[in-house]
Structures are given as structure tokens and as C-alpha cells.
N, C-alpha and C positions, 0 to 999 in steps of 0.2 A: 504494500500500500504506500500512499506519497500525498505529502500532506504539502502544504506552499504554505508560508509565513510569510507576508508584507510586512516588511519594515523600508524606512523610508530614506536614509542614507550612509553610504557606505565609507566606513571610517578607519577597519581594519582588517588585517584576515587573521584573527587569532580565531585556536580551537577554541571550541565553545565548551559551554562550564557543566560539567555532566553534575555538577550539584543543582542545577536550576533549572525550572520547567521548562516547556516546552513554549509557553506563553511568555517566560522571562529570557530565553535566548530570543527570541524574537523583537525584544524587545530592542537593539541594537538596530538604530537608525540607515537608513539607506540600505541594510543587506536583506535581499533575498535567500530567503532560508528553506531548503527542500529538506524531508526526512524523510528517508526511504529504508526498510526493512519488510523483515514477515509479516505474513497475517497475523495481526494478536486483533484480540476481543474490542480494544478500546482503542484501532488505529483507524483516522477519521482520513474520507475519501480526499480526492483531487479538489484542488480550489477553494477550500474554506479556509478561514485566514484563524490566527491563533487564538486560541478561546481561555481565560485565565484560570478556568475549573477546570482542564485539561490539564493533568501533570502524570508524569510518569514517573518510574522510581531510579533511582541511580542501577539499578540491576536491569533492570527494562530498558532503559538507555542505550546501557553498555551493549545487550546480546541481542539487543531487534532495531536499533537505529543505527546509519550512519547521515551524519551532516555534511549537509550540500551549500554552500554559501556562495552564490551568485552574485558578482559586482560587477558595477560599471567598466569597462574599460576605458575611460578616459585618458586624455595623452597627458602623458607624463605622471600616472599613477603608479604605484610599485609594486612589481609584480611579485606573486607568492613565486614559493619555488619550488611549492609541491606540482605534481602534474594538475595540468590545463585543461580544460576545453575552451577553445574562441569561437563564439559564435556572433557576425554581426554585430562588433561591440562590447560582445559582453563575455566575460571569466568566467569559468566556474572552476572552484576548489573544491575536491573531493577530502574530508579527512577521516579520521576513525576515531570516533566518539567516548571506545575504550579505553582507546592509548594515544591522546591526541598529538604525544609526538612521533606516531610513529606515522608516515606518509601513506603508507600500500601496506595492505593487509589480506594477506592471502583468504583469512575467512570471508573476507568481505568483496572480494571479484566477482560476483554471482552478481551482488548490487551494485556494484559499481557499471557492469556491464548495462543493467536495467536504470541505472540514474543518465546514463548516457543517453540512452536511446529516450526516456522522458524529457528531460533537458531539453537535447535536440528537438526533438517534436515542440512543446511548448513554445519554443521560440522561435523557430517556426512556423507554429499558428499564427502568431502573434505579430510577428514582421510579415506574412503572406496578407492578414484581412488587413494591417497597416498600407501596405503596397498597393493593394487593390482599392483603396478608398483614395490613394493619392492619384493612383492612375487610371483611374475609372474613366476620366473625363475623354481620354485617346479611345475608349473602347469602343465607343456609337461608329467610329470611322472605320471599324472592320466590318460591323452589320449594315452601316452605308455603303461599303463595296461589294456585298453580297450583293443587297438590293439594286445594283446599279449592272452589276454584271448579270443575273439571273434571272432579273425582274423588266420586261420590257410591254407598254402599253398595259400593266396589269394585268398579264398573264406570265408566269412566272414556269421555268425552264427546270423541273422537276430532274429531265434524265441527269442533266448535264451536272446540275447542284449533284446530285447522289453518288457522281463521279468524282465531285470536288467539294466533298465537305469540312474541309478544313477550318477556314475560315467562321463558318458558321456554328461548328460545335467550339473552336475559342470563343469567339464571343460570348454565347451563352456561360462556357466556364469561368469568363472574367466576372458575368453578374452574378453565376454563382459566390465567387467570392468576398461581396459587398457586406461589411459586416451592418447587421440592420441599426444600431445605433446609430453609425457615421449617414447611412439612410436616409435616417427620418431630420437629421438635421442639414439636407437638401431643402432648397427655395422648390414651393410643391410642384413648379410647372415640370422641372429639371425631375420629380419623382414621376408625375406623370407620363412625361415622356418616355423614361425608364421601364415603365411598366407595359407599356402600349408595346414598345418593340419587344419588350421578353413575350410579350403574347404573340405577337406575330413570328419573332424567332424562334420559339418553342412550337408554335403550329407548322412551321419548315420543314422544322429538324424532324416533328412527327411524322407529316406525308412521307418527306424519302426515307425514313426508317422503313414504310410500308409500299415505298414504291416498287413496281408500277402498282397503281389499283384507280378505279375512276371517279372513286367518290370519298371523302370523308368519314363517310357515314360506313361505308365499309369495312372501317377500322373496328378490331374486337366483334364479340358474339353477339351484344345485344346493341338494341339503338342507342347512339347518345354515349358508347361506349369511349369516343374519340376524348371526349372532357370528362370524360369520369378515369381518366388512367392518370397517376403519377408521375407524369411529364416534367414536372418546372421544380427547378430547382432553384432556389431562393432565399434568402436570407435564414439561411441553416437550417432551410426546411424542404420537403417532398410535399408539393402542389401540382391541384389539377387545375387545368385552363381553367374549369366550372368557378373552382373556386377562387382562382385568380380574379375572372371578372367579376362573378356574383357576389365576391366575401370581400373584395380588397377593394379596386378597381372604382366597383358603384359603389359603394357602401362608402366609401374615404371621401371620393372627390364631388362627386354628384355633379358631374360634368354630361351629358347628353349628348354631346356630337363625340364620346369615344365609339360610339357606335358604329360611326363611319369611318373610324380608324382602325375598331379591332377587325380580322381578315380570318374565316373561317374557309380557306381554301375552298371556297365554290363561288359557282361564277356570276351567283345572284347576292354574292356577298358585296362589300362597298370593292370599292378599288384599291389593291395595294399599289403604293406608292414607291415609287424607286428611289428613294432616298430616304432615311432614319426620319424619325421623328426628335427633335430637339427643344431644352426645356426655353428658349430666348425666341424661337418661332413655330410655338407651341400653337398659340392663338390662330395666328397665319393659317396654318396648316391644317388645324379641324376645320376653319370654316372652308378650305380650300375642297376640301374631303367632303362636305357637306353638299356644295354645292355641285362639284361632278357628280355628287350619287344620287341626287334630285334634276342632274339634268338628261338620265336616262330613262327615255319614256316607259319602257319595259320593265322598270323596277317602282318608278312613282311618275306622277303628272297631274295634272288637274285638268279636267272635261270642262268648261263652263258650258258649253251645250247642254249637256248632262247636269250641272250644278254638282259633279260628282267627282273627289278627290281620290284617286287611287296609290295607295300607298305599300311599300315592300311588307311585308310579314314580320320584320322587324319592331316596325312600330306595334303592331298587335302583340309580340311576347314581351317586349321591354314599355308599354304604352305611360304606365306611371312616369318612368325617365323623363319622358316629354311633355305629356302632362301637366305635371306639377309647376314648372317654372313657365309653363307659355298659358295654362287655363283648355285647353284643347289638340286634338293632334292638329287639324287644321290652321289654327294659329302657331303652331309653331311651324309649319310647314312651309305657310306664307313667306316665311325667313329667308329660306332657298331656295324659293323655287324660279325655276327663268322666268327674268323680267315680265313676260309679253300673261302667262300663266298668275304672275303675282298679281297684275295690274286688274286682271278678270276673276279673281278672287274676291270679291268686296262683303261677302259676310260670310266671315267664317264659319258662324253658330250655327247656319242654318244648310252648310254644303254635309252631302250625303260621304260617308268614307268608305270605300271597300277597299280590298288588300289583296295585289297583286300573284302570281303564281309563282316559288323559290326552286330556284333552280341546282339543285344541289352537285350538278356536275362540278370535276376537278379544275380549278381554274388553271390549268396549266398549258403551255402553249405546246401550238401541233407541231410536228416534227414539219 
């Protein structure tokens, strides 16, 4: 088992005082303090920090712990000169708790080989979500050259991507790595936009996992099975598209035109776009999304002959979304629709709506 002590800065590398608990070596400013041994009854899991009812006995000590003190490596600090680990920065001193002058201790190889390999892992958890939060901001320009090279008029080159999916499973590993703290302290449009493309680049990655096949819906045994699988990978969690948009997505932003952003790979869905979505032309880009997807007659339009507004099937499973902030689908409709349609709209309240036929083919382009 291996316990971590926070303490907050690092002053010396003397062995630690096997008279005193586990809660009073820790006490020593700046040093990170690992203790690693056997299982016994009262050794407390990974990442709890020192608890001062927590004491062990000078015997306990000595035959199930050895101390791990992690320090800075700052320049011009003095180096132990018992054996090293350097990792990005930082030291780590192995000692033996028994005999703290003695450096290497044959009984204790077993854990010294396992403080290693935890060591290392831990800090590089911790420098990998560091890295990825710094370098996030480069990552949209790999799923913008997906989009750009695969994506043409909105029908999107399925064989070719599944020939060359490099690019697009980095991307997606880069959001993977986003730790969600550093996340949520994103300006919301820059989250927004984050999320819109991990849906459309997790719905990618899914068609050519299962390419060829002609439909979406073909995905798994039962219907609807395409958002109900365990696709997204996200702030250190296993998510499905469903939940992505129905749990996160609406439920956070309550934004209405992601509708004609998210891209359900068929070809009565909105239009994907050949270029990422971004959080500075965020705005720009839904209404841009908006209004191509109201200026195809076969998905919406409005009759004034008829007095009759015909609208995708969209609007009837998400109708609330639009709803709520316009008073009516109608009214909100009004918003995008072409000029010549908008201008012969003149009472909303009283135009008839029916909803168009979804065409679930793969919106993927013909050879």
C-alpha cells in the first residue's frame, strides 16, 4: 500500500524520525513524503494526505514502511547522495526507515522496485493532465485538418478517413487528456466549442470503426444502439454520445442552435462543417449552421400558400430547446429562415407545422 503526505516545502533530506508519527514526519514543510510497504490492517490507500490519529508504532515502522521523500529539484539545491530518481524536476530519495543510515537495503528491493514504478506513474499523471491543459489550445488544428481533408460539401470520405486514422484518434486522445478542473475554468464559449467537436469527432471515429455499413443506425443489435455504447472518452470518464448531449451538452449550456452543429452521420442531419468549431467564432458559426440547415427545402421551409411551416424531425424530439427561448417552433424558425420565406411568415401563432421525412442514410461521399 502507499500513502502520499503533502507537506509544503522542502528544507532537507534527512532520514526521518522513526520515533514520530506518521502525521509528524509529514509535518516537514515542502517534502513530499510517500510510505510504501505490506498490507497491514491500518495502511491507508493512495492520495489521502496525513491524518494526526494515524500513528504507527516504532516496530511497524521499522518492518512495513520505507520513506520516500520527494523534493524539488531546483538549481543549485544539494543533492542527496543516496540513489536518485529524476523525474521532470523532481528527486526522489529512497531511505530505510530501520537503519536510516544505511542507503540500500537488501530486505527492502521488493519496494523499492514498486516505489519506482508508483513514483514514476504519479508524476507522470500529473505532468501528462499539466501538458494537456497547456497544450490543448494547438489541438482543434488536428480535428481542423481532419475536417478539411475528409470532409468536402458535407459529405464526408469515410473509406479514405478509415485508411488514415491517425490524426483523428490523436485528437480525440488529446481531449481525452483534459483534466476537468482546468475545464471548467475555460470562458464557456471555448467549452462549448470543445464539446460540439468531441461529438462530432467521436461520431467519426465510430462510423469507420464500423465501416463500411450504410446507416448509423446499423451500429449494434438494437435501435439507438449507436449513443447508447461507450464511445467518449472525457474528463476521466466513459461517455455515450446520448449522454454527452442529453446530460452535458443541453442540460449546461441551453444553447438551441447546437442542434445544427451536432452531426449524426446521416444525411438529413445539419451539415458538417469542414472546419472545427472555435470558442472566439463560436457565435459566427451556429448561426452560420443555422441558416444552411433552414435553407434546404427538403429538411425545413415554409409554404405561405399552405400557411404551413414544414420542419426537420429535429424540432419535434428536441421541441422544448426551441420553445422555451422563442415562445413557438414557428417563431423561432422565423430567425432562419430565407429572406423571401421570412418576409411571408407574418403570424407565427397561427401557421400550421408538420415535420418533414429523416433520412437516415450515411452521409458519406460516393466513390
Amino acid at each position: 500500500m502507499m500513502r502520499l503526505g503533502n507537506c509544503s516545502e522542502a528544507r532537507s533530506i534527512a532520514p526521518p524520525d522513526v520515533s514520530k508519527s506518521r502525521a509528524e514526519q509529514c509535518s516537514t514543510p515542502g517534502v513530499w513524503t510517500f510510505l510504501v510497504g505490506r498490507a497491514a490492517p491500518r495502511a491507508p490507500g493512495i492520495g489521502n494526505t496525513c491524518s494526526p490519529t494515524e500513528t504507527l508504532s516504532r516496530d511497524e515502522q521499522a518492518n512495513r514502511f520505507a520513506c520516500i521523500t520527494l523534493h524539488p529539484g531546483a538549481r543549485g539545491a544539494t543533492r542527496p547522495t543516496s540513489p536518485l530518481i529524476k523525474m521532470r524536476g523532481f528527486v526522489a530519495r529512497f531511505q530505510n526507515v530501520q537503519n536510516p543510515g544505511v542507503e540500500q537495503c537488501s530486505a527492502l528491493r521488493y519496494q523499492w522496485r514498486r516505489c519506482c514504478h508508483a513514483v514514476a506513474a504519479l508524476v507522470f499523471v500529473a505532468f501528462t493532465w499539466g501538458a494537456a491543459a497547456a497544450d490543448f489550445h494547438a489541438a482543434p488544428a488536428i480535428f481542423d485538418g481532419v475536417l478539411k481533408q475528409f470532409v468536402k460539401d458535407a459529405r464526408v470520405d469515410y473509406a479514405a478517413l478509415k485508411a488514415q486514422p491517425g490524426e483523428l484518434n490523436h485528437y480525440l486522445e488529446e481531449l481525452a487528456k483534459i483534466p476537468p478542473a482546468e475545464f471548467e475554468r475555460w470562458p464557456e464559449n471555448e467549452r462549448l466549442a470543445c464539446l460540439i467537436n468531441l461529438y462530432n469527432a467521436t461520431t467519426l471515429k465510430l462510423i469507420v470503426d464500423n465501416y463500411p455499413l450504410k446507416s448509423i443506425r446499423n451500429i449494434g443489435a438494437l435501435p439507438g444502439a449507436a449513443w447508447r455504447e461507450f464511445t467518449v472518452r472525457f474528463g476521466g470518464q466513459l461517455l455515450t454520445l446520448g449522454h454527452l448531449e442529453n446530460k452535458i451538452i443541453r442540460v449546461k449550456y441551453h444553447e438551441p442552435r447546437i442542434h445544427f452543429a451536432l452531426v449524426c452521420a446521416a444525411m438529413s442531419c445539419p451539415p458538417l462543417r469542414s472546419e472545427v468549431y472555435t470558442g472566439a467564432r463560436l457565435n459566427e458559426q451556429l448561426d452560420d449552421q443555422a441558416r444552411q440547415f433552414f435553407s434546404q427545402p427538403e429538411k425545413n421551409r415554409f409554404e405561405a400558400a399552405k400557411n404551413t411551416l414544414y420542419l426537420s424531425p429535429i424540432f419535434k424530439w428536441y421541441e422544448e430547446d426551441f420553445t422555451k427561448p422563442a415562445g413557438s417552433l414557428a417563431a423561432y424558425a422565423k430567425t432562419f429562415l430565407p429572406a423571401a420565406q421570412r418576409e411571408s411568415l407574418t403570424e407565427a401563432a397561427q401557421v400550421k407545422v408538420r415535420f418533414t421525412d429523416y433520412d437516415w442514410a450515411l452521409n458519406g461521399r460516393k466513390p
